[in-house]
C-alpha positions as CSV (number, residue, x, y, z in Angstrom):
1,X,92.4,71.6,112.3
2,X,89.7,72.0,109.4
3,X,90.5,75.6,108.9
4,X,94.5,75.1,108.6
5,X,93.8,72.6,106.6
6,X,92.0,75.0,104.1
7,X,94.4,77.0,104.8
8,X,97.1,75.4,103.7
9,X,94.9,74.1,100.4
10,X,94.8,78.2,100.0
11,X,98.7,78.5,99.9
12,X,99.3,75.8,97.9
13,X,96.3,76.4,95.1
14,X,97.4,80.1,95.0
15,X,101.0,78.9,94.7
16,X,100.7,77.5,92.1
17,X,98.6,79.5,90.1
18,X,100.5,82.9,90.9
19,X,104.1,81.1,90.4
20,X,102.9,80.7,86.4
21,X,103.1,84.8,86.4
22,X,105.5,85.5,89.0
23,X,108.7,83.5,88.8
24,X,112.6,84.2,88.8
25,X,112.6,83.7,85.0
26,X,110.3,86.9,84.6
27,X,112.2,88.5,87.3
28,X,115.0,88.0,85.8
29,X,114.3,89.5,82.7
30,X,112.4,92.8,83.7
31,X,115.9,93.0,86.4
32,X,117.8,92.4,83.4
33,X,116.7,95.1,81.4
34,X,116.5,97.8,83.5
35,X,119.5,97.3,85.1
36,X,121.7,97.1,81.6
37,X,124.3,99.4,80.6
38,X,122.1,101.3,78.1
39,X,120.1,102.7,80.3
40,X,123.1,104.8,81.7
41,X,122.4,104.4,85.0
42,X,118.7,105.9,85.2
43,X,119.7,109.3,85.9
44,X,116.9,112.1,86.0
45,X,116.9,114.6,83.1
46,X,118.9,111.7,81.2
47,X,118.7,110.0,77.9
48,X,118.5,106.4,79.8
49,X,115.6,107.7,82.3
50,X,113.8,108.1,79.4
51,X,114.4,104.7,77.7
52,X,113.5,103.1,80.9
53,X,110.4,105.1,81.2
54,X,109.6,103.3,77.9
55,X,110.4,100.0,78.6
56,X,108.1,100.6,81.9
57,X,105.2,101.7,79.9
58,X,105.4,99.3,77.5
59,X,105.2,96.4,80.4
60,X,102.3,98.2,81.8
61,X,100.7,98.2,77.9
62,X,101.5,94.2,77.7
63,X,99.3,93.9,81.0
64,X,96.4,95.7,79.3
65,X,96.2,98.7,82.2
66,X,94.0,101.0,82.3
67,X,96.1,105.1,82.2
68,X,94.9,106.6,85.3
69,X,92.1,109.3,85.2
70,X,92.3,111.5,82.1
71,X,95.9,110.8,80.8
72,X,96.4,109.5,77.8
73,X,99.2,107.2,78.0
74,X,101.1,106.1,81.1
75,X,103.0,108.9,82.3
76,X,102.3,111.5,84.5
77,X,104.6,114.6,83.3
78,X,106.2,116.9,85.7
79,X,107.8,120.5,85.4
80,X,110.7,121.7,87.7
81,X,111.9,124.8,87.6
82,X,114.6,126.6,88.8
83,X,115.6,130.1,89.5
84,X,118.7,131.9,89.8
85,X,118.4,135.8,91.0
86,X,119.9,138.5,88.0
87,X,118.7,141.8,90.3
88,X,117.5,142.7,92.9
89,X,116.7,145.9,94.8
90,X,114.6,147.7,97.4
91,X,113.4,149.1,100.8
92,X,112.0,147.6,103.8
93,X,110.8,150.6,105.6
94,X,114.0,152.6,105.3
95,X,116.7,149.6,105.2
96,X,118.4,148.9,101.7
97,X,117.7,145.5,100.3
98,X,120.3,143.5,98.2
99,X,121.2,139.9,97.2
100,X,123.2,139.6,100.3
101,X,120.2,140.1,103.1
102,X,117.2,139.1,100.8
103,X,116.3,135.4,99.1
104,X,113.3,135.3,97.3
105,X,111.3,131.7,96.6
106,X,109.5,132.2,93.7
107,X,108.3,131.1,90.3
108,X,108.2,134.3,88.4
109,X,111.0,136.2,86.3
110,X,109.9,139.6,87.3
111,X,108.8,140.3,91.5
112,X,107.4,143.6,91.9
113,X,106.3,144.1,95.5
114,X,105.2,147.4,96.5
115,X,103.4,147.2,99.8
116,X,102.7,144.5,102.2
117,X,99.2,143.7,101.2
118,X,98.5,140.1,100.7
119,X,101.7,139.0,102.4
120,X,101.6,137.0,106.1
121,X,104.4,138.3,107.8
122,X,107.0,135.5,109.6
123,X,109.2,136.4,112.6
124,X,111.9,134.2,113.1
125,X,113.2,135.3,116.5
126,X,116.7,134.9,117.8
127,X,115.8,132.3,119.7
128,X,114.1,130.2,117.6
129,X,115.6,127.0,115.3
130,X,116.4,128.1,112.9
131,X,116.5,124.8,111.0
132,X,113.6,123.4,111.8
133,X,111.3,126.3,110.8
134,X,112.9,127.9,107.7
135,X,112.1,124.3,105.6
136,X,108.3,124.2,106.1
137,X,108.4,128.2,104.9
138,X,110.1,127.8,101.6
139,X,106.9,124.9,101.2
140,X,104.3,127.4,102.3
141,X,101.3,127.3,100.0
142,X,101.3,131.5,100.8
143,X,103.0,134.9,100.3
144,X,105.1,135.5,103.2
145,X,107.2,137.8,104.6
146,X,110.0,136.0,106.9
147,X,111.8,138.5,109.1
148,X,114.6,136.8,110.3
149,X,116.9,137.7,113.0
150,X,120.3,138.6,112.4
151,X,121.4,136.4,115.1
152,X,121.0,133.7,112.1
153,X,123.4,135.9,109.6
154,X,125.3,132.9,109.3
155,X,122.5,130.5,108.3
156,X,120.9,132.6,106.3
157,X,122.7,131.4,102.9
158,X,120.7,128.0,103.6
159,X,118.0,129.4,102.2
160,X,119.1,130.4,99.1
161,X,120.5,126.7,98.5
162,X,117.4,125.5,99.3
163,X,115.5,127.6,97.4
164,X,117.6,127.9,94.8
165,X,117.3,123.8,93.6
166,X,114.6,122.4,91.5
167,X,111.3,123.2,92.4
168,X,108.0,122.9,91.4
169,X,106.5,125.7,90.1
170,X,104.1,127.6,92.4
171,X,102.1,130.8,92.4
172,X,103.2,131.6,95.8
173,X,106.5,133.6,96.8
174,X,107.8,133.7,100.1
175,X,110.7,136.4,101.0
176,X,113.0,136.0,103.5
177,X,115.0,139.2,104.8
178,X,118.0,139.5,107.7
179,X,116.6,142.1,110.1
180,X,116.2,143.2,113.3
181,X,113.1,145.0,112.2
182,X,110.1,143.1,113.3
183,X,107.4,145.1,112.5
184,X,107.7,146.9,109.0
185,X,105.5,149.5,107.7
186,X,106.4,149.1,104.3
187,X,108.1,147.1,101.7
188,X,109.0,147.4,98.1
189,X,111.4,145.5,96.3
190,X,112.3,144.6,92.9
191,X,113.5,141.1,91.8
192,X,114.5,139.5,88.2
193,X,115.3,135.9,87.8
194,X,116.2,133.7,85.2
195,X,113.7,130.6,85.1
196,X,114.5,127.5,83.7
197,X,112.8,124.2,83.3
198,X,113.0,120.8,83.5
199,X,110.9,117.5,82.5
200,X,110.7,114.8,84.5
201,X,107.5,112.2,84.6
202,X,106.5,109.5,86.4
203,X,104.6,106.2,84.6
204,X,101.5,104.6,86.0
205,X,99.1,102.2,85.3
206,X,95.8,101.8,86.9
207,X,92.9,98.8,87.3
208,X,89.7,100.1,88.1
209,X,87.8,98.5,91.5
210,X,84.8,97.0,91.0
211,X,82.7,97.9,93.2
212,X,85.3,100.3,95.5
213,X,86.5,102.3,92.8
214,X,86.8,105.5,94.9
215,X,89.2,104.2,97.2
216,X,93.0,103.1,96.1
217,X,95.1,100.6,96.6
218,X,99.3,102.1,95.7
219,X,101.9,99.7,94.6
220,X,104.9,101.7,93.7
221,X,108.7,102.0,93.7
222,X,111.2,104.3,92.1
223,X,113.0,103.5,88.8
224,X,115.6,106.7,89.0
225,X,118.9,105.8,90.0
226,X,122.5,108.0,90.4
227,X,123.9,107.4,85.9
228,X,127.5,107.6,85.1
229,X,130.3,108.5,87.5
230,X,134.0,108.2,87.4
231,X,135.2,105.1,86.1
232,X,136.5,102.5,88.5
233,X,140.0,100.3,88.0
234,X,137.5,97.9,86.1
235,X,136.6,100.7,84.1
236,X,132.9,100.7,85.1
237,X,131.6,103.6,85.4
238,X,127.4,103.2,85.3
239,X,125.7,103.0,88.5
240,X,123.1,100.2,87.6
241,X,121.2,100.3,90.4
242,X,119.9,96.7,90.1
243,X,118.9,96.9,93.5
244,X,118.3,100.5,94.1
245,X,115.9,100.3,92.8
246,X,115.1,98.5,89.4
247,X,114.4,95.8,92.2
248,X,111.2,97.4,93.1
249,X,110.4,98.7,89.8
250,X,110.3,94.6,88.7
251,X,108.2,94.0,91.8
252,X,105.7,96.9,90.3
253,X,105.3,95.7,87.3
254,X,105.2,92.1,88.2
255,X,102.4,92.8,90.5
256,X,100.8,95.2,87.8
257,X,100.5,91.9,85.6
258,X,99.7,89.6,88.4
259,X,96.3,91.6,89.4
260,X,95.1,92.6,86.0
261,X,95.1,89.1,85.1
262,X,93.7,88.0,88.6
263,X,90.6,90.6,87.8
264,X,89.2,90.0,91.2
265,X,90.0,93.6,92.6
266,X,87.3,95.5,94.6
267,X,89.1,98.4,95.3
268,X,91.1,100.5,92.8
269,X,94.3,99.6,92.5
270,X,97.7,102.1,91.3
271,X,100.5,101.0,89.7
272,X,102.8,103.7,90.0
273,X,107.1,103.8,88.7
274,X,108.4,107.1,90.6
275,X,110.9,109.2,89.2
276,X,114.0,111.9,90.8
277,X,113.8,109.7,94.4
278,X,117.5,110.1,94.5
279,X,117.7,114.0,94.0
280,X,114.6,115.1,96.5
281,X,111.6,112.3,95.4
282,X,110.2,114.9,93.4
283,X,108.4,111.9,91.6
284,X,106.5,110.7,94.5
285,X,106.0,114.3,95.9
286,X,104.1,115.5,92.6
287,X,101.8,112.3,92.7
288,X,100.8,112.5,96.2
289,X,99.3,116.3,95.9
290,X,97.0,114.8,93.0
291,X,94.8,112.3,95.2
292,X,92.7,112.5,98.3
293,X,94.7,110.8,101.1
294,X,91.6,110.1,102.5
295,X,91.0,108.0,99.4
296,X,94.0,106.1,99.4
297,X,93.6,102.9,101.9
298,X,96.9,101.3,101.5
299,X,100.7,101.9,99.8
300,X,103.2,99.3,99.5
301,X,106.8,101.4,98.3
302,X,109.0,98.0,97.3
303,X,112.3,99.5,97.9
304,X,116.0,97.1,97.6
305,X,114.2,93.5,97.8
306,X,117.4,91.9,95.2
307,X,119.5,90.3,98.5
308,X,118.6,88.5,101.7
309,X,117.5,90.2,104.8
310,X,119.0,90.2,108.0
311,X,116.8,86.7,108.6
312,X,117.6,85.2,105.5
313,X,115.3,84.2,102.4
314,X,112.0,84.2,102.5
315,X,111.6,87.2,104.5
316,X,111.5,91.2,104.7
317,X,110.8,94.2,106.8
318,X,108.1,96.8,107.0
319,X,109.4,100.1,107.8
320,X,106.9,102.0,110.4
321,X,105.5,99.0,111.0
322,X,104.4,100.4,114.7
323,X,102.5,103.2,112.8
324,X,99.7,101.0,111.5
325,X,98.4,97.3,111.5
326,X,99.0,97.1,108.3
327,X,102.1,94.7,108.7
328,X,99.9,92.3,111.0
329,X,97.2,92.4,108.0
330,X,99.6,91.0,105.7
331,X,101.2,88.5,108.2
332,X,97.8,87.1,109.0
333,X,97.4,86.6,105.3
334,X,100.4,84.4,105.4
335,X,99.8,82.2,107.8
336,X,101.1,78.7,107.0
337,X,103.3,80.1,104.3
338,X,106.9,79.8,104.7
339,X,107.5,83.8,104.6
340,X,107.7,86.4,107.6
341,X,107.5,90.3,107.6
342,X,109.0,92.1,110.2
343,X,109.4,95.3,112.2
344,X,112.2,97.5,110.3
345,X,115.5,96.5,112.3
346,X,117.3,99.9,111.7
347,X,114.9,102.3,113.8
348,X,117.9,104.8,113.8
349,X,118.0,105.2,110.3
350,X,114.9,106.8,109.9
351,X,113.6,104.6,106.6
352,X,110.6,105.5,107.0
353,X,110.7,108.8,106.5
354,X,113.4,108.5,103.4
355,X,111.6,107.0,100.8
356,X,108.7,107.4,98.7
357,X,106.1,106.3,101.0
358,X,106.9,109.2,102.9
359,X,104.9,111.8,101.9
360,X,101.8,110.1,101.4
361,X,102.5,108.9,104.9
362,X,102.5,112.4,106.1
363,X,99.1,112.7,104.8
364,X,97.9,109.6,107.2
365,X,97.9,107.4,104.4
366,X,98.8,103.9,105.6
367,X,101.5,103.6,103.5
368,X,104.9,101.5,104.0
369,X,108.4,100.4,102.3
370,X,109.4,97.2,102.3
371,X,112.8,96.2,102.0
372,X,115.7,93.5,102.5
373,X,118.2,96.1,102.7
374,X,120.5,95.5,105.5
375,X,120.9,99.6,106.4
376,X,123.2,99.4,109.1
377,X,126.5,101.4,109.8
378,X,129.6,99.7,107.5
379,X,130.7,97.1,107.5
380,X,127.0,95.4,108.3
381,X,125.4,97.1,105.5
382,X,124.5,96.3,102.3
383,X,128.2,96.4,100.2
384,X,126.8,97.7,97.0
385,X,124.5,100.2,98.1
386,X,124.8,103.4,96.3
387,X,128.2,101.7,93.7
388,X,129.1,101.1,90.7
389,X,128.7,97.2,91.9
390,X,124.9,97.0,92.4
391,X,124.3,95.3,89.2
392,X,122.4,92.4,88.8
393,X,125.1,89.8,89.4
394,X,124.5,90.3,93.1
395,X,120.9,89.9,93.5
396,X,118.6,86.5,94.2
397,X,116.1,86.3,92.0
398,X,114.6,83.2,93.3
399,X,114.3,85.1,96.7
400,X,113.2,88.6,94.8
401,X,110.1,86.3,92.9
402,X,108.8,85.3,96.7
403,X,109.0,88.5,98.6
404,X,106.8,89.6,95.2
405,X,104.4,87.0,95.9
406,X,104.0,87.3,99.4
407,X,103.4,90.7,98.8
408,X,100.7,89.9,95.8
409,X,99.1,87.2,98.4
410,X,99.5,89.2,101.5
411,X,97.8,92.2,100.4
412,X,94.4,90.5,99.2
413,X,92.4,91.2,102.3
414,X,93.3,95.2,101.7
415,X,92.4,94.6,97.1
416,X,88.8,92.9,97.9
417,X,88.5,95.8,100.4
418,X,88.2,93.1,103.3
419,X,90.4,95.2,105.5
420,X,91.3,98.4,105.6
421,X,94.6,99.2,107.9
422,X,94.7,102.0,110.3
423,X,95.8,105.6,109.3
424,X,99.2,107.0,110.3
425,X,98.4,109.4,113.2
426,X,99.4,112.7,111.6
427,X,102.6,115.2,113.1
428,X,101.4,118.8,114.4
């Protein structure tokens, strides 16, 4: 009885001291901002991206963050490149290769191969799928050769759509070639591309631990969205994205100025505004191959949090919430509050693996979305999901300010370094 009773004394004393920071008035106005007309819809490689990136880094300046390790202000810049193939000619062994049974990943304008050495060679077998293997080669941190079969001729043009969008640079090339040879004694072959580049950055903040400093704590949620389309009979035509996902990008920053004026943080703790999650979550992709995963304890990816869940206000879900026991961590840091978590509902929609937790998870980092977002087949789904109507005239911000704070006061067992959830067993 004694301990509920603190307990509740907890709740209620936290309550009211985090509800002076977080609130739907402050809410409100980050929601508002982002999700206005002038920032064209957030689009990547856009004017508005830009100005949003701004407004974000100015937020994070008001809440006296640190920049994380040695940048100098609060973004992290990324380059993409992309290539598009001008010539191309060549042998293997004594077979002519052309555009039309060779694609070539690679960062350089000129490609002079003239023998095999330092190249793996790849077999890609008539029976094999297809699918599932060419993807991971294109990623390959090595020089391949990929022989494919010629039983995939009509696959084969995947590759050079996959290989042919925005990339990051990388000083590997892989080359795939339609064959039925499968054990080449030679192989030259020419190649000029034209490279071009684009800019795209992601904007962090950062609190140092104090005593845990080597080990991170990620709060984090993507501030792209889709920009201008075709205007509708209303004649709107900017995709706001209020909820998708200036939503979390509010929750980010709300919880950026909640701990840094809390100052009670053992463990290190990332503030982190991704960019390009709609177009391949470059944003999140670049960031993750700059830490340790073994470093990073915890992520929370706040993802669509503007409209109820499927059990109403004052609750959320945790997608892969089987993966750890990180969602029970958090619930048993609510108890005797009026908020719930629970297991994502939509299993079949594979959320956990489609948003910017995801490639952190890969790495075994315990790291989740959580979301409102009813993700169902229409007509159960959420109405304004990826339309010109998700603008902030159909989000709760009463309901968005409580999942922030159950999030700020669930997570403070896994900030003083109290508990640490279990890893994400790792795919072979």
């Amino acid at each position: 009885m004694l301990h509920s009773l603190l307990l509740l004394c907890f709740f209620s004393a936290s309550s009211q001291s985090i509800d002076k920071i977080i609130n739907a008035t402050e809410v409100a106005r980050i929601e508002k901002i982002l999700s206005a007309d002038d920032m064209q819809g957030r689009k990547t490689f856009t004017p508005g991206i830009d100005k949003a990136a701004e407004f974000i880094a100015a937020e994070f300046a008001k809440s006296k963050l640190a920049f994380w390790g040695d940048n100098k202000n609060y973004f992290q810049d990324i380059v993409l490149v992309k290539t598009k193939m001008t010539e191309i000619s060549g042998l293997l062994d004594a077979e002519i290769l052309s555009s039309s049974n060779v694609v070539v990943n690679t960062s350089a304008a000129d490609l002079q191969i003239q023998s095999l050495a330092g190249y793996e060679t790849v077999v890609v077998k008539k029976e094999d799928d297809f699918s599932k293997l060419i993807y991971p080669l294109t990623q390959s941190q090595k020089n391949l050769l990929v022989l494919v079969d010629t039983a995939h001729a009509n696959l084969f043009k995947r590759i050079q759509w996959i290989t042919g969008r925005d990339k990051f640079a990388s000083a590997f090339t892989q080359i795939f070639i339609l064959t039925a040879t499968v054990n080449p004694a030679s192989c030259k072959l020419q190649v000029k591309n034209n490279i071009t580049e684009q800019k795209l950055k992601n904007v962090l903040g950062f609190i140092p631990g104090k005593t845990k400093k080597d080990e991170y704590i990620i709060f984090a949620g993507h501030y792209d969205h889709l920009g201008i389309g075709k205007p509708d009979k209303t004649g709107d035509s900017i995709y706001n994205g209020a909820n998708d996902d200036a939503a979390g990008t509010t929750a980010v920053l709300m919880l950026a100025k909640y701990f840094s004026q809390l100052k009670n943080n053992e463990r290190s703790l990332i503030f982190v505004a991704f960019t390009a999650e709609e177009i391949g979550g470059y944003g999140s992709r670049y960031f993750s191959k700059q830490l340790n995963p073994d470093k990073v304890m915890a992520m929370f990816n706040i993802e669509m949090i503007g409209t109820e869940s499927q059990w109403g206000t004052n609750s959320a879900y945790i997608t892969g919430y089987e993966k750890t026991d990180m969602g029970k961590i958090l619930q048993a840091n609510l108890v005797n509050s009026k908020f719930h978590f629970e297991p994502d509902p939509y299993p079949k929609q594979n959320l956990f693996y489609r948003s910017d937790n995801a490639t952190l998870a890969a790495l075994g980092v315990p790291a989740h979305t959580i979301s409102t977002a009813k993700m169902e087949q229409p007509p159960n789904n959420e109405p304004n999901y990826h339309k010109l109507s998700d603008d902030i005239t159909t989000l709760d911000m009463g309901n968005m300010a409580e999942i922030i704070k159950a999030i700020a006061l669930s997570s403070k067992t896994i900030v003083s370094g109290k508990d640490t959830p279990t890893r994400v067993e790792q795919e072979k």
